[in-house]
C-alpha positions, 0 to 999 in steps of 0.5 A: 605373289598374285594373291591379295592375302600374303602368307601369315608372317612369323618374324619367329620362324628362324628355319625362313630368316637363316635359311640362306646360312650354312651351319659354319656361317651361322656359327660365325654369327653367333661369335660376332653377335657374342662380342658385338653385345659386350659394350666394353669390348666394342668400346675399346675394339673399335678403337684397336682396329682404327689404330691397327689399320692407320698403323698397317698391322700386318693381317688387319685388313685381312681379319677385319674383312673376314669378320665385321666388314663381311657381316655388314658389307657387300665388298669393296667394290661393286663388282665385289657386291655381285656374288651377295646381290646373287644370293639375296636374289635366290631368296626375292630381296633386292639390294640397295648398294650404299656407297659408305666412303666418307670423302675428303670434302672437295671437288675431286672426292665429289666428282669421285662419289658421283660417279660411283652413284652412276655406276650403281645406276648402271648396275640397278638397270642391268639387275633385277635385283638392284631396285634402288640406289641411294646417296647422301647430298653431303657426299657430293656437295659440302655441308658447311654451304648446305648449312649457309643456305639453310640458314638464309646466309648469302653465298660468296662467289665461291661458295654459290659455284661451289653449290651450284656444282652440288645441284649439278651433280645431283641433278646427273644422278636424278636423270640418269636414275629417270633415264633407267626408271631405275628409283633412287633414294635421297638419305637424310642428314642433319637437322641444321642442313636437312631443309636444304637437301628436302628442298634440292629432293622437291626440286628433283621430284617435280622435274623428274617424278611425274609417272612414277615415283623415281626420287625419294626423299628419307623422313626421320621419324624420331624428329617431332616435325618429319610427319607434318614435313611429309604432310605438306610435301604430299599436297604440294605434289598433289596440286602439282601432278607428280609423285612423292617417294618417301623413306620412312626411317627413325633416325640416325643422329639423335646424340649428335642432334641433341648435342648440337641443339644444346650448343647452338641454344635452340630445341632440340628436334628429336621426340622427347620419348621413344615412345613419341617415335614409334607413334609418329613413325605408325601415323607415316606409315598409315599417311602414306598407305591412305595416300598410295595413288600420290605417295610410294613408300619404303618402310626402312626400318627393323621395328617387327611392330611397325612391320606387322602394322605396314602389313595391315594397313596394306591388307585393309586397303587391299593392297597386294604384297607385291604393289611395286609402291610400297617397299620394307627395308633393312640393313644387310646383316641384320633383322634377317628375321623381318627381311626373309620372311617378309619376301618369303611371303611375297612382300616387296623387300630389300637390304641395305648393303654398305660397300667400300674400301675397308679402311674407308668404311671402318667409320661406319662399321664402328658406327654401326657396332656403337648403335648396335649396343646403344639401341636397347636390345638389338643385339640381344635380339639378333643374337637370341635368334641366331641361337634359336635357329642353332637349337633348332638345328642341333648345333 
């Protein structure tokens, strides 16, 4: 879009967010999103599946790639993703091919997970619809030793090859993305490790960001000190002449970090209010905007407000909605209302699209079902819509 002003945005106009669903598809939706907001049959579905799948029930693959996995993943493969990756395309939103293989834990699986990471690269380079990829340092390094090193503990022989190695697969995956041009996104994890990965993204972004914004590192606004984190990182660049990628997210271990906290006595890092959360999260968004010649960001976020006020900021620093520094980002599968309208209006817009084998990604599909239901209204948010746009269309 060329023009400074982007089209009003409505993240209400349903006949924008579902234009890419068919009337059978939307009433698939309408079932899944119906038991996706019972708790209790989530609670103890989740539960069936995993023993259905360990057991190999006959057609349980098969219903389960049919309903959940279909709704919140690409496939099982990449060349599975292309017909999706096609689809949002038609309609301006890129995909982001998250790899969600939980893996064993050793050198084979992370080899394994670094190789998928490059094949996505070599997609995104051919596609114009692929802008990032993305990873997760845990799935190709172990956390235990991320931990040690965050902790200043000194490494043995073995544990310093070990992370060595981690550095090294990072590093393939970093240039390779420079090499592409293509960006790629550092996911961020637990507090008790998370110093580390910031500290391998740095390392990444001085070597290899130095026209352009190629390595992101991922700040989780629900801990209290991620902006001041965002803060020192964006000097230090500044002085150093090279570019911060920042994704800006909420979060995704708030129980775990609070458990942990409490275990290993010390305070817990998370905001003691939501309130607290959606505050910092709104002064990244605008640290980063009054910071755009140093700092590209992606707004990862379902948050309409925090949306809306991302589209502000960039009117009042007349920024367009197509400058290739400043992304939204959402889940496949969910908040097509923030999604389709924002591309509709020509805003810079992609999905997450999980992919992997199905029994290999039920772990995160059952996470995501469990946070679904967790987050105060999500589900009855996606489902409402899902049931305006059936109205509206006489189903």
């Amino acid at each position: 879009m060329s023009q400074l002003q982007a089209s009003p945005i409505s993240f209400e106009d349903t006949a924008v967010a579902f234009a890419s669903r068919s009337n059978g598809e939307l009433r698939k939706m309408y079932a899944l999103f119906a038991a996706m907001n019972n708790v209790t049959l989530v609670k103890t579905g989740g539960g069936l599946m995993k023993m259905a799948l360990k057991w190999h029930l006959p057609g349980t693959k098969f219903l389960i790639k049919k309903s959940i996995f279909e709704h919140f993943c690409g496939g099982e493969t990449i060349q599975e993703c292309l017909p999706v990756i096609e689809e949002l395309g038609r309609y301006n939103i890129g995909t982001i091919l998250d790899y969600s293989v939980e893996g064993a834990g050793n050198d084979q699986s992370f080899d394994a997970t670094t190789t998928e990471i490059l094949a996505t690269l070599d997609l995104a380079h051919r596609s114009q619809h692929v802008p990032f990829s993305v990873f997760k340092v845990t799935g190709v390094g172990e956390a235990a030793i991320l931990e040690k090193v965050q902790a200043g503990q000194k490494l043995n022989a073995t544990e310093q090859a070990s992370f060595d190695k981690t550095v090294l697969r990072v590093n393939a995956i970093c240039a390779r993305a420079h090499q592409y041009g293509v960006r790629v996104f550092i996911d961020a994890e637990e507090s008790w490790f998370q110093d580390t990965i910031d500290q391998l993204a740095y390392q990444m972004m001085r070597r290899y960001n130095h026209e352009s914004a190629i390595v992101w590192n991922t700040y989780q606004l629900y801990r209290h000190d991620r902006l001041e984190a965002l803060e020192a990182a964006a000097t230090e660049a500044a002085a150093n002449g090279y570019h911060i990628g920042a994704k800006l997210v909420r979060g995704a271990y708030m129980e775990k970090e609070a458990r942990t906290a409490t275990a290993q006595s010390r305070p817990n890092p998370i905001n003691p209010t939501k309130q607290a959360t959606d505050s910092l999260y709104d002064e990244a968004l605008a640290f980063c905007l009054h910071h755009v010649e140093h700092i590209s960001m992606c707004a990862g976020t379902h948050n309409e407000a925090s949306s809306l006020l991302l589209v502000q900021l960039m009117q009042r620093h007349g920024l367009r909605p197509s400058d290739s520094r400043i992304w939204f980002a959402q889940l496949y599968g969910m908040s097509d209302n923030l999604s389709y309208n924002l591309a509709n209006a020509g805003y810079n817009t992609a999905k997450y699209v999980p992919y992997g084998p199905v029994e290999a990604v039920m772990p995160y599909l059952l996470r995501r079902a469990d946070e679904n239901t967790a987050i105060a209204g999500q589900t009855s948010r996606e489902f409402r819509l899902i049931q305006k746009e059936m109205r509206r269309r006489k189903l």
